[in-house]
C-alpha positions in Angstrom: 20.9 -19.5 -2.8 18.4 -21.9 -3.1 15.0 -21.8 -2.2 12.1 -24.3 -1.6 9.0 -22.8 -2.6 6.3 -25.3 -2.6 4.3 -26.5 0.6 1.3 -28.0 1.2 -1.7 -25.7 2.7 -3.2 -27.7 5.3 -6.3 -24.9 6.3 -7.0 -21.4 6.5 -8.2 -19.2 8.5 -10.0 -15.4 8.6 -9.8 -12.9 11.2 -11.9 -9.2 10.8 -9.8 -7.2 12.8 -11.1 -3.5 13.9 -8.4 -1.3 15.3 -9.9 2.6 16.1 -8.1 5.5 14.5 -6.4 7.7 16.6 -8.2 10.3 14.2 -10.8 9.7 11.9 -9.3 9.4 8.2 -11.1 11.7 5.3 -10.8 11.0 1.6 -11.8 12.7 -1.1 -14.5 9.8 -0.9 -15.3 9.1 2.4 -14.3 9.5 6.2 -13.3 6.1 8.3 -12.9 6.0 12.3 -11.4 2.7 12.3 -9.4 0.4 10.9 -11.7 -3.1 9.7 -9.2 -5.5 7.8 -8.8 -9.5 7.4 -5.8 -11.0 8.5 -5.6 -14.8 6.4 -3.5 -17.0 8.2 -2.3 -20.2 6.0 -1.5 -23.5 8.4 1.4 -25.7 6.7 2.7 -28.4 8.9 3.2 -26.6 12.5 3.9 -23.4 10.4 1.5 -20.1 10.7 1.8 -17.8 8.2 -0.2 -14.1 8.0 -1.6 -12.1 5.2 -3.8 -9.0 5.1 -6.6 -8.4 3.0 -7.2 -4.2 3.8 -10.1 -2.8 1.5 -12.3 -0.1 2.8 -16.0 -0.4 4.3 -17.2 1.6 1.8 -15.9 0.9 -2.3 -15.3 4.9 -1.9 -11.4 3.8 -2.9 -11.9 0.8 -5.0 -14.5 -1.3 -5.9 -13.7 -4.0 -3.7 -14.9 -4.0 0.1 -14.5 -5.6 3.6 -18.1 -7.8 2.3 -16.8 -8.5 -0.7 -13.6 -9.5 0.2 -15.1 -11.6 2.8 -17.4 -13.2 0.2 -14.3 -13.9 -2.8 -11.9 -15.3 0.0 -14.8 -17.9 1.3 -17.0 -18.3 -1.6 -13.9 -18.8 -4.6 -10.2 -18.1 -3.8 -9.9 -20.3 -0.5 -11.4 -23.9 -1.7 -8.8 -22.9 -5.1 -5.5 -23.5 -2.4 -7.0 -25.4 0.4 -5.5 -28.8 0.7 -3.7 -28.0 -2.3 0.7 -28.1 -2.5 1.4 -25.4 -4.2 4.5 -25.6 -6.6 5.3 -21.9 -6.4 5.0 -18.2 -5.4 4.3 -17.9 -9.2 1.4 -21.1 -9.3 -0.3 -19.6 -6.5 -0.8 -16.3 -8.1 -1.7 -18.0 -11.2 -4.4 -20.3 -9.3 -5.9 -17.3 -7.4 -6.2 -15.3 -11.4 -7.2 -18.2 -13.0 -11.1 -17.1 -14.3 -11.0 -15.0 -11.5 -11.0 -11.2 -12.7 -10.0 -8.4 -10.0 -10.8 -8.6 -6.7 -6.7 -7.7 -6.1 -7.5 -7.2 -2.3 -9.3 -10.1 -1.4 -6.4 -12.2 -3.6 -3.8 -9.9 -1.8 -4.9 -11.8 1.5 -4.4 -14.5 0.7 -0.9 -14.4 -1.7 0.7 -12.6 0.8 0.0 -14.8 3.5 1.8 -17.2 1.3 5.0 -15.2 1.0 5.5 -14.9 4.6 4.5 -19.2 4.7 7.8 -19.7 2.1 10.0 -17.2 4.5 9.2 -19.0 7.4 9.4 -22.3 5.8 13.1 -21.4 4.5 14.2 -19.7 7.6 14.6 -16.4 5.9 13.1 -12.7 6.4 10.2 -11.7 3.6 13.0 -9.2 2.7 15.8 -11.9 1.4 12.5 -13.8 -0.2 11.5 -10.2 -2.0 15.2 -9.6 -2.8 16.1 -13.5 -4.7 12.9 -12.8 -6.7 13.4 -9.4 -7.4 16.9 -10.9 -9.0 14.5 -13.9 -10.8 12.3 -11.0 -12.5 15.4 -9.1 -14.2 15.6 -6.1 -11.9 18.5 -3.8 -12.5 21.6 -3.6 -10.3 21.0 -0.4 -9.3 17.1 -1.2 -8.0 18.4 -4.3 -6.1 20.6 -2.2 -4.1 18.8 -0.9 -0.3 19.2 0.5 3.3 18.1 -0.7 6.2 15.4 1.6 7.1 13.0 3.9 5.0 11.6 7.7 5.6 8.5 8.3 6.6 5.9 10.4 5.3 2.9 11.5 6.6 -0.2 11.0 4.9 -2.6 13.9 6.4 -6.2 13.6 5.5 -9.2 16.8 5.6 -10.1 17.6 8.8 -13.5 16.3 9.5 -14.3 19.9 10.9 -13.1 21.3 7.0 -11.3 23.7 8.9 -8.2 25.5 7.6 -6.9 25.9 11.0 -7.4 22.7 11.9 -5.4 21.7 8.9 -2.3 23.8 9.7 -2.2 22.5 13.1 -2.4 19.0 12.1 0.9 19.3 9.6 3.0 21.3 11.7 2.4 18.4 14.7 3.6 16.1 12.0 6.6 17.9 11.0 7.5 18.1 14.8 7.1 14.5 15.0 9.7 14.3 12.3 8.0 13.5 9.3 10.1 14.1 6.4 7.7 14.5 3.8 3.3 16.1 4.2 0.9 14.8 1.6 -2.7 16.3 1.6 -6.1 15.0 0.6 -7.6 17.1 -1.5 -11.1 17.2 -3.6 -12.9 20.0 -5.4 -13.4 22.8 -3.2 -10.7 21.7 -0.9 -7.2 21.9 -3.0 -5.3 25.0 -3.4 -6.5 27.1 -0.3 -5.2 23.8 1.1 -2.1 23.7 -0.2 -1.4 27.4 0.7 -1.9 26.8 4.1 0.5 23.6 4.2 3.0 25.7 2.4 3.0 28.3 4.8 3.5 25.8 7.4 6.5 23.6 5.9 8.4 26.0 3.6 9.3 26.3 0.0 11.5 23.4 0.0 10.1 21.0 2.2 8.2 17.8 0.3 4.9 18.0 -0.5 2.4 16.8 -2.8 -1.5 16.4 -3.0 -3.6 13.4 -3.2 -6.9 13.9 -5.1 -7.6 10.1 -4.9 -9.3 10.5 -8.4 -11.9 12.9 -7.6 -11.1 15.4 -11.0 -12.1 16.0 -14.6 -8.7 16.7 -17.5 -11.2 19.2 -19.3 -13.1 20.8 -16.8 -10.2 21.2 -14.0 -7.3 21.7 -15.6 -7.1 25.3 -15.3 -7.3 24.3 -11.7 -4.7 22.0 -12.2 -2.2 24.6 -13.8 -2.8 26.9 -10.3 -1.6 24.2 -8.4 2.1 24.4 -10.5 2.9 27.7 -8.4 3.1 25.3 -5.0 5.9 23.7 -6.5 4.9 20.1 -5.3 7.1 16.5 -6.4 3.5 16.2 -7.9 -0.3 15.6 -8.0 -1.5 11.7 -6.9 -4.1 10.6 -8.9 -5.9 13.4 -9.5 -8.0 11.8 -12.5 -10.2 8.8 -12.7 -9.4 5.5 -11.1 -9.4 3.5 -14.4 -7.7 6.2 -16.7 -4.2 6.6 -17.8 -4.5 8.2 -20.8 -5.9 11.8 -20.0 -3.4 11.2 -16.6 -0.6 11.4 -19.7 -2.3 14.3 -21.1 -2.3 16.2 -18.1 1.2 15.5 -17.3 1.9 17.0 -20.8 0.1 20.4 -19.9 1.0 21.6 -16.8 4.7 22.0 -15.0 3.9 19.4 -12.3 4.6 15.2 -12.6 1.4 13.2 -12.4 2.0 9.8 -10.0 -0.1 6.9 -10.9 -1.7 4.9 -7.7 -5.3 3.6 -8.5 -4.8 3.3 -12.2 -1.8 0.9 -11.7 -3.5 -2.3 -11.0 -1.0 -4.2 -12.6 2.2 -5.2 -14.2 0.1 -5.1 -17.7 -0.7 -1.7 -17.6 2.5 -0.7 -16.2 3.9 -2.0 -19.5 1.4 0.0 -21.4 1.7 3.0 -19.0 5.3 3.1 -20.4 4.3 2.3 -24.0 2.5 5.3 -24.3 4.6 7.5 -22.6 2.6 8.0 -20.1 3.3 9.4 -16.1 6.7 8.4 -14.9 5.9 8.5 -11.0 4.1 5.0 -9.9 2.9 4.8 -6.2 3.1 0.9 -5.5 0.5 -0.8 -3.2 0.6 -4.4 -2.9 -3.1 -4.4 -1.6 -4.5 -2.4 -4.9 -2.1 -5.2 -7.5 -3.1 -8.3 -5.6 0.2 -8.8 -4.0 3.9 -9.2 -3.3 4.7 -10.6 -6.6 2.6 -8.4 -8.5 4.2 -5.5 -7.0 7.8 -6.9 -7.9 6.6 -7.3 -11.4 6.3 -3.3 -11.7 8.9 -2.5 -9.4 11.1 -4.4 -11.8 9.3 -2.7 -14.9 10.0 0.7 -13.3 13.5 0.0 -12.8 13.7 -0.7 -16.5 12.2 2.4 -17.7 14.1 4.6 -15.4 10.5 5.0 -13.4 10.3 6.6 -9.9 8.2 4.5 -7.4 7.4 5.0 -3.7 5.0 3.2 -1.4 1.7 2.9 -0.6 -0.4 1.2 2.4 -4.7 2.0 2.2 -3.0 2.0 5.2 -3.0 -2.2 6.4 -2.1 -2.9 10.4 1.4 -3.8 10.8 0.6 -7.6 9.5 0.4 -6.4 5.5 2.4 -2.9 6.3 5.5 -5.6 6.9 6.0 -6.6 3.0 5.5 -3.0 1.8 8.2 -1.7 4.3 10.5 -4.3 3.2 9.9 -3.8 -0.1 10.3 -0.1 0.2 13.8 -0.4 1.4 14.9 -1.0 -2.1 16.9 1.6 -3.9 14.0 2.5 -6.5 11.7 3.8 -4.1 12.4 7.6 -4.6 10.1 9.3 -2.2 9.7 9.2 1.8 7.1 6.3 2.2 3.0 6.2 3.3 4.1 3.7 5.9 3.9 5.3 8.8 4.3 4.3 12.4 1.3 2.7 14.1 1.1 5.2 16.7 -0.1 7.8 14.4 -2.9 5.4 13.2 -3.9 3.9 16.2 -1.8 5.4 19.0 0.8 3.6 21.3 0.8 -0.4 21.6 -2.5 -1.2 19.8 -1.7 -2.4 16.6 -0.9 -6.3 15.5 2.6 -5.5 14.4 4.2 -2.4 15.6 6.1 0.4 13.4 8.0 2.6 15.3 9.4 5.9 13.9 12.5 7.5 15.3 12.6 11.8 15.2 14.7 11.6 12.4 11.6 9.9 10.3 13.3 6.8 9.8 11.5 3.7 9.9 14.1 0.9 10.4 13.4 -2.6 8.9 13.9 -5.5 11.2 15.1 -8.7 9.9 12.8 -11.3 11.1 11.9 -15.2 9.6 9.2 -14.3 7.8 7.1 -10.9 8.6 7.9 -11.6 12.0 6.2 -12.4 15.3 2.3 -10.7 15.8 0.9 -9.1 18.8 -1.0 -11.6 19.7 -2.8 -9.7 22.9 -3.7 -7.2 20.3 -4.9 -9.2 17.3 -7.2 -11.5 20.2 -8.1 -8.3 21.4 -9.0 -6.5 18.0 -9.5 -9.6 16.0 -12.7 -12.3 15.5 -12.4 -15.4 13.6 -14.9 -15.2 10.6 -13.9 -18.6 9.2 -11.9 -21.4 9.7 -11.8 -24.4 7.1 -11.2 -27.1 10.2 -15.0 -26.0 11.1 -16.3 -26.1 7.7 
């Protein structure tokens, strides 16, 4: 199969979106009631193509922010591609790195949008485009392999009354729902109580794990961290700092439970050294937090080398940057039921820009589309404001 892979970018355009939560969202660092994201759409020819840029408000999760983002797209990444042909998925994610140091959301934007602009360009879903690259960057037969569809998990943060009760209602709703997996937020003084209570709701065998969103200390919690073993969770998420993976190694060496990396694997680099040193062997993969698609594939196809298990992540996006995750999460290597979650739960019924729909088995099925597929356009009018647009500038 061949595929054409350079195109000219003839403007660009932001939209802040703001979607409400169904229910407000709490983190170890911060509560948000709804959903504030850029969609970056990339104009080639009579082509449209969409990307999401999906940082917080607040830089409670990572240091970027809606602001910020705002600021790096306008100020540096955009006049980089404007106008520009690019040669490559690979040139454009060198341009957008070149002397330009983190900022993986605000890059995320506008790489993804990029993706869906050579799917739609070569009349293919993002899903064939992720698959002939994933073959390009050495994956292994066996993490090339996929279904379909992908399970669902449910992603349940603290109540914003910090009630128990509330708690148990909220996770035995979601296992009705048909959820197949329950992961908690948790941060100090809200973490094994917590996980008693889900227990008793779901079962011994049922999955679940906790998600401290880096919000511990090795030495002075891991007594803490050694009670947690007698839950019997697939493991702890992040439970150390955002930029560590060394005492995240320690800590998987003292106590019964795996460790999963997710904000300390912001890229394929440190994956590389995250496997040098030994170190966690349980990767969450967000394309948002690694500044996009093909940063992702580079450490999905790392994992698949170093017999790593990988699941994935959304912060969550709408339905515009949820589409390459859930295509991507289709793939064989991705061991555990998925954060993508239908849009209902986020939003409720018909208000996102792309729709996921979960059937009550927990399956969400991928739908082969050109590209990521048609938008709501009602919806992202409705939700969405243009913020910039490089005709006008």
């Amino acid at each position: 199969m061949e595929v054409r892979e350079n195109f000219q970018i003839d403007s660009i355009r932001i939209k802040e979106i703001d979607i409400p939560y169904a229910v407000p969202f709490q983190i170890s660092g911060g509560i948000s009631y709804t959903r504030k994201s850029l969609i970056i759409e990339i104009h080639s020819g009579d082509t449209v193509a969409y990307g999401e840029s999906a940082p917080f408000e607040s830089p409670f999760y990572s240091s970027e922010t809606i602001s910020t983002a705002k600021a790096i797209l306008i100020e540096d990444l955009i006049p980089k591609v404007l106008g520009k042909e690019i040669k490559s998925i690979d040139e454009i994610n060198f341009i957008l790195n070149d002397n330009i140091r983190g900022n993986n959301f605000a890059k995320a934007g506008i790489e993804t949008a990029y993706w869906d602009l050579v799917a739609k360009k070569n009349n293919m879903s993002i899903k064939d485009l992720i698959l002939y690259k994933l073959k390009e960057l050495g994956t292994t037969e066996e993490y090339l392999e996929n279904n379909d569809y992908i399970y669902s998990g449910v992603s349940v943060g603290i109540p914003e009354d910090n009630s128990y009760e509330t708690l148990k209602d909220m996770v035995k709703g979601y296992v009705d729902e048909g959820y197949k997996r329950v992961k908690i937020k948790i941060k100090p003084g809200w973490d094994l109580k917590a996980l008693e209570v889900t227990r008793g709701v779901i079962g011994d065998d049922f999955i679940l794990w906790p998600d401290a969103n880096a919000a511990y200390d090795f030495e002075k919690d891991l007594d803490l961290f050694k009670e947690m073993d007698k839950f019997g969770c697939n493991f702890i998420e992040q439970p150390l700092n955002c930029n560590d993976i060394i005492d995240h190694t320690k800590l998987a060496k003292n106590i019964k439970t795996p460790i999963c990396l997710d904000e300390s694997l912001k890229s394929s680099k440190l994956a590389k050294q995250i496997v040098e040193i030994d170190g966690p062997k349980i990767w969450n993969i967000k394309i948002q937090r690694v500044g996009g698609l093909l940063e992702a594939l580079k450490i999905y196809a790392i994992a698949s080398q170093n017999n790593i298990e990988v699941w994935g992540g959304t912060m969550p996006e709408s339905g515009v940057g949820g589409a390459s995750i859930l295509a991507l999460s289709t793939f064989k290597g991705f061991k555990y039921p998925a954060c993508i979650e239908p849009s209902e739960r986020w939003y409720g019924k018909g208000k996102d820009i792309k729709e996921m729909v979960m059937d009550k088995e927990g399956k969400i099925y991928y739908k082969e589309e050109i590209g990521i597929g048609e938008i709501n356009q009602e919806n992202y009018h409705k939700y969405g404001a243009i913020i910039y647009d490089s005709k006008s500038c």
